[in-house]
LUMVEX-178855 format. One record per residue: residue number from 1; residue in three letters; x, y, z of N, C-alpha, C, O in turn. Coordinates in steps of 0.2 Angstrom, whole numbers. Example, Ala and Ser with C-alpha at 12.3 -4.5 7.8 and 13.67 -1.06 7.14 Angstrom:
BEGIN
<1; 'ALA'; <66; -28; 39>; <62; -22; 39>; <66; -16; 39>; <71; -17; 42>>
<2; 'SER'; <64; -11; 35>; <68; -5; 36>; <64; 0; 39>; <67; 6; 40>>
end
This chain:
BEGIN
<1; 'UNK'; <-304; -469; -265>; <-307; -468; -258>; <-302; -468; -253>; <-299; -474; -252>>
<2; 'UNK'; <-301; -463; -248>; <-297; -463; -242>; <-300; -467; -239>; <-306; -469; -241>>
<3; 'UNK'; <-296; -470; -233>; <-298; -476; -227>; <-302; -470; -221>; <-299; -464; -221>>
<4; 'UNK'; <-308; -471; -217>; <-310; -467; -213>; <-311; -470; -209>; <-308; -475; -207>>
<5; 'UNK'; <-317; -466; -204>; <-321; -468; -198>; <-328; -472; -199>; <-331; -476; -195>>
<6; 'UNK'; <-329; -468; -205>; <-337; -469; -206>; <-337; -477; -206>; <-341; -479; -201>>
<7; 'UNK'; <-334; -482; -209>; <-338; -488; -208>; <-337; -490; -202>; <-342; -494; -200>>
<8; 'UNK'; <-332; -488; -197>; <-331; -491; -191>; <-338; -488; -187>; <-342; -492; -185>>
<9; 'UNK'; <-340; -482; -187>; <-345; -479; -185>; <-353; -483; -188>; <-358; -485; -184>>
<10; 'UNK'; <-352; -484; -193>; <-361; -487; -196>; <-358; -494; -192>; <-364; -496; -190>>
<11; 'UNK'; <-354; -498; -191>; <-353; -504; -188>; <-354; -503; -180>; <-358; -507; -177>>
<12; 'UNK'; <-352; -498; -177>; <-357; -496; -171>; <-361; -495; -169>; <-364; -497; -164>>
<13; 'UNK'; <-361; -492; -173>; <-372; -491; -174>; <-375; -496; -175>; <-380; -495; -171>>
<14; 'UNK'; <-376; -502; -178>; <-377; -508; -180>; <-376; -510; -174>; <-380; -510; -170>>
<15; 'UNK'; <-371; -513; -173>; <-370; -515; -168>; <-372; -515; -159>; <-372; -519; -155>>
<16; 'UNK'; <-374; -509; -158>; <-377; -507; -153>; <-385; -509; -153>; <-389; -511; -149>>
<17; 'UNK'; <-386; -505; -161>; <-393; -506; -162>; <-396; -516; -161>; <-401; -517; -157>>
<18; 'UNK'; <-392; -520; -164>; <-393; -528; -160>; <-391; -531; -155>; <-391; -537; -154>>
<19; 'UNK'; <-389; -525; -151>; <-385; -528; -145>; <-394; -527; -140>; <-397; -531; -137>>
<20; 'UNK'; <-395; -521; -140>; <-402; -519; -138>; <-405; -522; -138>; <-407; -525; -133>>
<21; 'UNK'; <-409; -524; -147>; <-411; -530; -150>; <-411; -536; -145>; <-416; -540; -143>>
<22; 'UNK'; <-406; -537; -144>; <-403; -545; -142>; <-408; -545; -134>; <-412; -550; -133>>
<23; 'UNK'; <-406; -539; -130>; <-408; -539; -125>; <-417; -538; -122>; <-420; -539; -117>>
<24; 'UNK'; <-418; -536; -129>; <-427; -537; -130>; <-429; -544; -130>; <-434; -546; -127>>
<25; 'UNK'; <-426; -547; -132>; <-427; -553; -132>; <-424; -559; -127>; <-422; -565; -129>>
<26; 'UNK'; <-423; -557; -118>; <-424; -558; -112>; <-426; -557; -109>; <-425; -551; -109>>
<27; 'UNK'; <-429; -560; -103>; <-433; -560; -97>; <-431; -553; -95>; <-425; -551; -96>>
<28; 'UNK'; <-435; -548; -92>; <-434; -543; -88>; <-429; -542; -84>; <-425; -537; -85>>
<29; 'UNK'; <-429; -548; -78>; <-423; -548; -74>; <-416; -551; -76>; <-412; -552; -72>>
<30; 'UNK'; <-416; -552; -82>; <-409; -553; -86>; <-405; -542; -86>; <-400; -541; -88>>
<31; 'UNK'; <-409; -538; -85>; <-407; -530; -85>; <-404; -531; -77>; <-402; -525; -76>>
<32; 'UNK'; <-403; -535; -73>; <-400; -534; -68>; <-393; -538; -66>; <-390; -540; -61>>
<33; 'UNK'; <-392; -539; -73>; <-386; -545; -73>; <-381; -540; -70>; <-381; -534; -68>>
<34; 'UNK'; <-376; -544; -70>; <-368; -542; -67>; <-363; -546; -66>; <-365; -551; -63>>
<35; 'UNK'; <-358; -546; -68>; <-352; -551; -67>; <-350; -550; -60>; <-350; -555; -56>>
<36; 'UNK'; <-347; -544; -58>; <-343; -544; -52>; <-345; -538; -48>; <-346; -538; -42>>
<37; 'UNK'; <-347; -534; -53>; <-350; -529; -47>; <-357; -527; -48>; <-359; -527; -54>>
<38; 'UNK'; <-362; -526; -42>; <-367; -527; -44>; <-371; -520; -45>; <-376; -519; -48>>
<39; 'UNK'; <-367; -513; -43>; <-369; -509; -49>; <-368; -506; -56>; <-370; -501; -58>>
<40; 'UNK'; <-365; -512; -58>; <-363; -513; -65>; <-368; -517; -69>; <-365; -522; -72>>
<41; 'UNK'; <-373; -516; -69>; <-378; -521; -72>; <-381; -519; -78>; <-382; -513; -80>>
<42; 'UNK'; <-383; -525; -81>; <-382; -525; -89>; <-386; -518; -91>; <-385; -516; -97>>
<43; 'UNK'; <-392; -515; -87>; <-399; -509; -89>; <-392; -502; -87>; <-393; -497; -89>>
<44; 'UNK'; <-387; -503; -82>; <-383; -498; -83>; <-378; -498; -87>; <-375; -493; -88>>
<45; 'UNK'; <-375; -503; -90>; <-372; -505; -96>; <-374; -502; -102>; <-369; -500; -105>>
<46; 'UNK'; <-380; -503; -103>; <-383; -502; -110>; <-384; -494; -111>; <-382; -491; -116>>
<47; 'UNK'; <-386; -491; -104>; <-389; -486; -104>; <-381; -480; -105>; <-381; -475; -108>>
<48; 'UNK'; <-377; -483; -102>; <-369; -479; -102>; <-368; -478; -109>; <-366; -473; -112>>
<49; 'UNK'; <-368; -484; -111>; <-366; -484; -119>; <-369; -479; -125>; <-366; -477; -129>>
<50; 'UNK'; <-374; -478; -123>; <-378; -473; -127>; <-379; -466; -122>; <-382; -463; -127>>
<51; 'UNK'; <-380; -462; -114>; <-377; -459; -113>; <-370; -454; -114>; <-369; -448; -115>>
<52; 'UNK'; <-365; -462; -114>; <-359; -457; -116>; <-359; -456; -124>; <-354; -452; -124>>
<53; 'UNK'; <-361; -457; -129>; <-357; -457; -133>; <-364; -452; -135>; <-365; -452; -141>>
<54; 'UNK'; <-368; -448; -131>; <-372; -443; -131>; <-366; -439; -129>; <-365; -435; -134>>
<55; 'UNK'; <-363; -439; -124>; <-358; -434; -123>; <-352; -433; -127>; <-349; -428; -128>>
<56; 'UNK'; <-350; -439; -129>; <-345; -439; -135>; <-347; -434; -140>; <-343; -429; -142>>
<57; 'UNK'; <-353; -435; -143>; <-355; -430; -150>; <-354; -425; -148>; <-349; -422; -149>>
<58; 'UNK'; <-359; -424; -144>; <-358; -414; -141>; <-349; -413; -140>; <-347; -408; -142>>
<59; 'UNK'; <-346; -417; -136>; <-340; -412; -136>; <-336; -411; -142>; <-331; -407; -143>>
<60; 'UNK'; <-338; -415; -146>; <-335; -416; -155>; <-338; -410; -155>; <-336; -405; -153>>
<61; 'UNK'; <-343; -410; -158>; <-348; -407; -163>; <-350; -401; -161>; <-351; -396; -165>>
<62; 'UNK'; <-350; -400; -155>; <-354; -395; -150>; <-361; -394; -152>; <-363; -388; -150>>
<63; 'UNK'; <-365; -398; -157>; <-371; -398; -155>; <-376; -404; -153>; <-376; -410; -154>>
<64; 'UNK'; <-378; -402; -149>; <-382; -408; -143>; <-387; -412; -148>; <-391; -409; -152>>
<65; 'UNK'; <-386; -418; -147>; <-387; -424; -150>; <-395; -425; -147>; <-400; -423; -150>>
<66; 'UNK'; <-394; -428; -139>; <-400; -428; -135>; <-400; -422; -129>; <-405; -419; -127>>
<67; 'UNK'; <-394; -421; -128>; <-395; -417; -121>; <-387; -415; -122>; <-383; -418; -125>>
<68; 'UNK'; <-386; -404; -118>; <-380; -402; -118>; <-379; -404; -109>; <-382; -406; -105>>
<69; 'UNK'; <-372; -401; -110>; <-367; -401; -102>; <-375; -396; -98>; <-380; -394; -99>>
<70; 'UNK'; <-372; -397; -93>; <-378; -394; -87>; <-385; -397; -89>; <-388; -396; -83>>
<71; 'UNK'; <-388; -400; -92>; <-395; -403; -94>; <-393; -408; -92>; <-387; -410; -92>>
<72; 'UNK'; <-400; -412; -89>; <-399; -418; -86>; <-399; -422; -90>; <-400; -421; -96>>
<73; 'UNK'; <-395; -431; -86>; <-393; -437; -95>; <-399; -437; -95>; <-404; -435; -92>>
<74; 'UNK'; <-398; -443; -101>; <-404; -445; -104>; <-405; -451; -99>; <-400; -455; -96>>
<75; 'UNK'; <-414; -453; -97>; <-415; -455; -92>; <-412; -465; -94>; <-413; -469; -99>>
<76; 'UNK'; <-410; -467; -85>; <-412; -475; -85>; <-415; -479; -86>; <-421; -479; -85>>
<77; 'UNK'; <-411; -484; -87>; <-416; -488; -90>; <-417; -494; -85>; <-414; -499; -85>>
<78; 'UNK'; <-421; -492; -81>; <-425; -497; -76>; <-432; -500; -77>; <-435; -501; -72>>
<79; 'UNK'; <-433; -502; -84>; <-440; -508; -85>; <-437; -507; -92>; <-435; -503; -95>>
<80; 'UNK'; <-440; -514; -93>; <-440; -516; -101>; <-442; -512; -105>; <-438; -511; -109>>
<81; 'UNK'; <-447; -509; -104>; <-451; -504; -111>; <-445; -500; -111>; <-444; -501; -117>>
<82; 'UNK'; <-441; -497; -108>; <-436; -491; -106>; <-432; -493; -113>; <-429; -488; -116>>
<83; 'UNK'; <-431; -500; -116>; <-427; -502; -121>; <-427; -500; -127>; <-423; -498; -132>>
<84; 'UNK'; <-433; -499; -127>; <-436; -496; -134>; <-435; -490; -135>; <-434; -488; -141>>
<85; 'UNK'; <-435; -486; -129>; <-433; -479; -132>; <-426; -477; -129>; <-424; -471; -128>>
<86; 'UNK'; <-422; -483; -127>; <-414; -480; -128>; <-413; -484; -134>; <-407; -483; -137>>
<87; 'UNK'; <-417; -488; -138>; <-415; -491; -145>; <-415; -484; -149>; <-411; -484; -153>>
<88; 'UNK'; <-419; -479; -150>; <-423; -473; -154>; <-417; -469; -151>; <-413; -466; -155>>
<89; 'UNK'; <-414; -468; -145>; <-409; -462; -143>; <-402; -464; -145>; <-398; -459; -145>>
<90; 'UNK'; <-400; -470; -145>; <-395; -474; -148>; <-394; -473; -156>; <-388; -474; -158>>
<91; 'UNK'; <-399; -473; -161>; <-400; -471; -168>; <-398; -466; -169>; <-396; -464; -175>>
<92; 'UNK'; <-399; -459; -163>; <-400; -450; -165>; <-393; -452; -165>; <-390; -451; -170>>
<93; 'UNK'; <-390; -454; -157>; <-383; -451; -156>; <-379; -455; -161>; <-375; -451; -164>>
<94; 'UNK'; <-379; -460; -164>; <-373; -466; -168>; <-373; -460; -175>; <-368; -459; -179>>
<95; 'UNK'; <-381; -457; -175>; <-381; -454; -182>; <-376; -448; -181>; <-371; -447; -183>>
<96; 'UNK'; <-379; -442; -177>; <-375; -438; -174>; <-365; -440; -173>; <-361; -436; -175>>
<97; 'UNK'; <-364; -445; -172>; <-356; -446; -170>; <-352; -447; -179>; <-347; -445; -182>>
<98; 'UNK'; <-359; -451; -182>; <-356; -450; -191>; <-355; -444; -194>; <-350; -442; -197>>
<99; 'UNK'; <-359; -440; -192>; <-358; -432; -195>; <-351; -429; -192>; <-347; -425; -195>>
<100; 'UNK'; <-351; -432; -187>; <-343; -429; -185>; <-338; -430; -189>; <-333; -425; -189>>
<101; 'UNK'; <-337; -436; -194>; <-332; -436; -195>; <-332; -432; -203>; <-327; -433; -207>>
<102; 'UNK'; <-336; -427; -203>; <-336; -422; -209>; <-331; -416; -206>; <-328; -412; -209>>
<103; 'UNK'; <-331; -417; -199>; <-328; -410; -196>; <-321; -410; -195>; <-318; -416; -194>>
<104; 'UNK'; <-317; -406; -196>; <-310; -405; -195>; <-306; -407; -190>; <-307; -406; -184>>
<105; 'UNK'; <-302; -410; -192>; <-300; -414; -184>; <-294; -406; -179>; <-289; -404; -182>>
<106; 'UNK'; <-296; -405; -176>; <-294; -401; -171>; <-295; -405; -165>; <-299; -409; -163>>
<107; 'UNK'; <-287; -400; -162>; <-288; -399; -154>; <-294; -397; -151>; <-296; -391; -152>>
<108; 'UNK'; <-298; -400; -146>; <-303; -396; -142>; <-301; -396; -135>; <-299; -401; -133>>
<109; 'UNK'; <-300; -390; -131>; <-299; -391; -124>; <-305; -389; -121>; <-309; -385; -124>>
<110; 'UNK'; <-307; -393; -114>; <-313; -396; -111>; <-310; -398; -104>; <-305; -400; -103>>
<111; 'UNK'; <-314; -397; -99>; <-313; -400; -93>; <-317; -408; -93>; <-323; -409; -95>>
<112; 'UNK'; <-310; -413; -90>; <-313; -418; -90>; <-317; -419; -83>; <-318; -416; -78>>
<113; 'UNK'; <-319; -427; -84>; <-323; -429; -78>; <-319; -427; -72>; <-323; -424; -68>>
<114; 'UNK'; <-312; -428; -70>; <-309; -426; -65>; <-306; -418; -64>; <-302; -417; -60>>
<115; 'UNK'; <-311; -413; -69>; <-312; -407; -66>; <-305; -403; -71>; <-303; -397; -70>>
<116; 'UNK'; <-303; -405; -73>; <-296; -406; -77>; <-294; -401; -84>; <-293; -406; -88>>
<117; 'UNK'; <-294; -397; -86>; <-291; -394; -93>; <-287; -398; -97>; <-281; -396; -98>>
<118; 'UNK'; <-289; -405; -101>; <-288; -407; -106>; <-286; -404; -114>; <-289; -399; -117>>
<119; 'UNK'; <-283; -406; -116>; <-285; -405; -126>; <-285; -413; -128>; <-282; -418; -125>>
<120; 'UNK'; <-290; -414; -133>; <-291; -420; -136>; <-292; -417; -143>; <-295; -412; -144>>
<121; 'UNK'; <-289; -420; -149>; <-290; -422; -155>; <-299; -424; -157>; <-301; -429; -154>>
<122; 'UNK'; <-302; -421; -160>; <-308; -426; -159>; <-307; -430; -164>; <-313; -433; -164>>
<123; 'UNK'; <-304; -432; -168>; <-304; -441; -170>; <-300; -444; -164>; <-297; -450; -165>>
<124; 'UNK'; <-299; -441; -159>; <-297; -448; -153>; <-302; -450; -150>; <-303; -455; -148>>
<125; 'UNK'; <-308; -443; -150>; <-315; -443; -145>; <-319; -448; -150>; <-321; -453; -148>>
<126; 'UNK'; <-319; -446; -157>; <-322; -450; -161>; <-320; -458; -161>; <-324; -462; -162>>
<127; 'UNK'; <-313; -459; -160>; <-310; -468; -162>; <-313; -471; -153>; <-316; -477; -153>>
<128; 'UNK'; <-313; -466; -146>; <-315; -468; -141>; <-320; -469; -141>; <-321; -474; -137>>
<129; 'UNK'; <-326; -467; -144>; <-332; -468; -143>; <-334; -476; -147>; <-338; -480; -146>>
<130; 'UNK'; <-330; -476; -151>; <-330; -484; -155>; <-329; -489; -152>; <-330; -495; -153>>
<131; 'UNK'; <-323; -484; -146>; <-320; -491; -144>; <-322; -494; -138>; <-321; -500; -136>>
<132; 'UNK'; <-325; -488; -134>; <-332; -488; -130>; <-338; -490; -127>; <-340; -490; -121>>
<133; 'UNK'; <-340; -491; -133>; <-347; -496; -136>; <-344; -502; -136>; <-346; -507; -133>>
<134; 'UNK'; <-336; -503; -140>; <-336; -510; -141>; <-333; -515; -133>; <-334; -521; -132>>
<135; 'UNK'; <-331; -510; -129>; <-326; -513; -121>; <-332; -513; -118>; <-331; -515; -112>>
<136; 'UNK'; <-340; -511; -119>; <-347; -509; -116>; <-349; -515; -118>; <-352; -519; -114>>
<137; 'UNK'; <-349; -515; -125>; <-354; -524; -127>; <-351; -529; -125>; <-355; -534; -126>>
<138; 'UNK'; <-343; -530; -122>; <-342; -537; -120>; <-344; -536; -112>; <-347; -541; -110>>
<139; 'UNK'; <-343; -531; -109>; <-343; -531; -102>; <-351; -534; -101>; <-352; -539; -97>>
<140; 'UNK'; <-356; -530; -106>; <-362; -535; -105>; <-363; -542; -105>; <-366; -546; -101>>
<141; 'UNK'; <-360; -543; -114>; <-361; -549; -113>; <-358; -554; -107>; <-360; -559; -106>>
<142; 'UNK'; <-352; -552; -103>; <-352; -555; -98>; <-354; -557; -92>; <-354; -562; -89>>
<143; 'UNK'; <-358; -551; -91>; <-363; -547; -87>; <-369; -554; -87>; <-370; -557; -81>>
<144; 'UNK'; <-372; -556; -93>; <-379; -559; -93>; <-376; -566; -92>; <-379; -570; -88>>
<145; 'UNK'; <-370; -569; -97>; <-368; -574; -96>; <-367; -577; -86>; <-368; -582; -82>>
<146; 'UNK'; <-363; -571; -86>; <-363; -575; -77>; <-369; -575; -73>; <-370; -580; -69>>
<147; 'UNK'; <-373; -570; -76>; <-380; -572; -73>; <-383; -577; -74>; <-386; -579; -69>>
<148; 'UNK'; <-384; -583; -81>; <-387; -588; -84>; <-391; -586; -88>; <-396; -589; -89>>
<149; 'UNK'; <-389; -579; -90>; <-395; -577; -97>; <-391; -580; -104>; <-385; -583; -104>>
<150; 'UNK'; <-394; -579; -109>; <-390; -580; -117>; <-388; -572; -117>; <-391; -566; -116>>
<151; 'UNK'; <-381; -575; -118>; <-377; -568; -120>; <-377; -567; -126>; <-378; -571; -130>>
<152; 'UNK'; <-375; -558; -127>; <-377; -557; -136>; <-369; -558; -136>; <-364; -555; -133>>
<153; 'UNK'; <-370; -565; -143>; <-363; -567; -147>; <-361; -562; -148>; <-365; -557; -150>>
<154; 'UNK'; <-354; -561; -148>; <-352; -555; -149>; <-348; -556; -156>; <-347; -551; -160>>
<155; 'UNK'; <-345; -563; -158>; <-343; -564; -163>; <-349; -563; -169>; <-347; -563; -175>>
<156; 'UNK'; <-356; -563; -169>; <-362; -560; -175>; <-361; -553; -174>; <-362; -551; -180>>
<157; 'UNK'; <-359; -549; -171>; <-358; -542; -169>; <-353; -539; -172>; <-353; -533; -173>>
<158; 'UNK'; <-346; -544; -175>; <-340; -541; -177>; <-342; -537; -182>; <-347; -535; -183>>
<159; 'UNK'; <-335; -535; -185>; <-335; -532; -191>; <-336; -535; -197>; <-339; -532; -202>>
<160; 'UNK'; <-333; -544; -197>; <-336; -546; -201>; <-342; -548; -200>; <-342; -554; -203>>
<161; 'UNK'; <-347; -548; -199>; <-354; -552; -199>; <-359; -542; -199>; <-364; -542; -202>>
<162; 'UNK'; <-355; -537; -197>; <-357; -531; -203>; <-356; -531; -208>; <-360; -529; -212>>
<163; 'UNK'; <-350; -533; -209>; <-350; -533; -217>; <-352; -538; -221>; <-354; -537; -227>>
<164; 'UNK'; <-353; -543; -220>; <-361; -549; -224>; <-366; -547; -222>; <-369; -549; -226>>
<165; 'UNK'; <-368; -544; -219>; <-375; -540; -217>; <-378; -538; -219>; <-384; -538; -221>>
<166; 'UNK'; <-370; -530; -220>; <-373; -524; -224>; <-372; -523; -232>; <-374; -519; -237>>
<167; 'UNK'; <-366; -529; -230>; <-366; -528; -241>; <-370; -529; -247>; <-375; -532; -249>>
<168; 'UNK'; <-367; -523; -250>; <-374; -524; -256>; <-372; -532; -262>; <-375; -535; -266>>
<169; 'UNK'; <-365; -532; -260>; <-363; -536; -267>; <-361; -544; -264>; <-359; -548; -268>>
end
């Protein structure tokens, strides 16, 4: 068996999916945390992280996960309930980002956010998107802690605590 992406990928999807979890389980107004800047708060935190790596699939895959370029994002998350269905839209795209790594790693050129003609490798788009989620789930957890909510431990999130998790053996 070659070394991949895939476990890194089902380890994000996991991981996302209990970070949501985590935050199901606080106060409302813990989705308005923020460390330093105030609109950087944990409901646009959560929601970026699963927005973009809706973008990420599409620009790998080029088939649209939740939503293509010119179609509006997938909406914010401004009340509680709104968590439950970025937890169901965070499951499409984590799954969508695994299919990618069936696909041939090529050059893709694309205008980036700064209007720009890029080439990216899509295993760079793909390892970004990992790395993403992961520089997303601490900024939150910072996010609630400086508030005085319970931050979601990020050491239960590693890769070891997926891997006693998900092992069968």
């Amino acid at each position: 068996m070659t070394i991949g992406l895939e476990r890194l990928l089902a380890h994000m999807a996991w991981a996302n999916q209990k970070t949501i979890a985590h935050l199901q389980t606080l106060p409302e107004a813990s989705l308005g945390s923020f460390a330093t800047n105030p609109e950087w708060h944990a409901a646009e935190i959560i929601y970026h992280i699963v927005d973009s790596a809706d973008h990420y699939a599409f620009r790998i895959s080029g088939i649209p996960a939740l939503t293509k370029p010119g179609e509006p994002c997938i909406d914010d998350v401004k009340v509680f309930a709104d968590l439950t269905r970025l937890k169901e839209q965070a499951a499409i795209v984590d799954k969508a980002l695994l299919e990618c790594v069936k696909l041939e790693d090529i050059q893709i050129e694309f205008k980036n956010y700064e209007d720009k003609m890029v080439k990216r490798w899509r295993s760079t788009i793909l390892s970004q998107a990992i790395h993403h989620a992961t520089e997303h789930r601490a900024q939150l957890a910072s996010a609630l802690e400086a508030k005085g909510f319970k931050p979601v431990d990020l050491d239960e999130l590693d890769l070891w605590a997926f891997e006693i998790e998900t092992s069968s053996s």
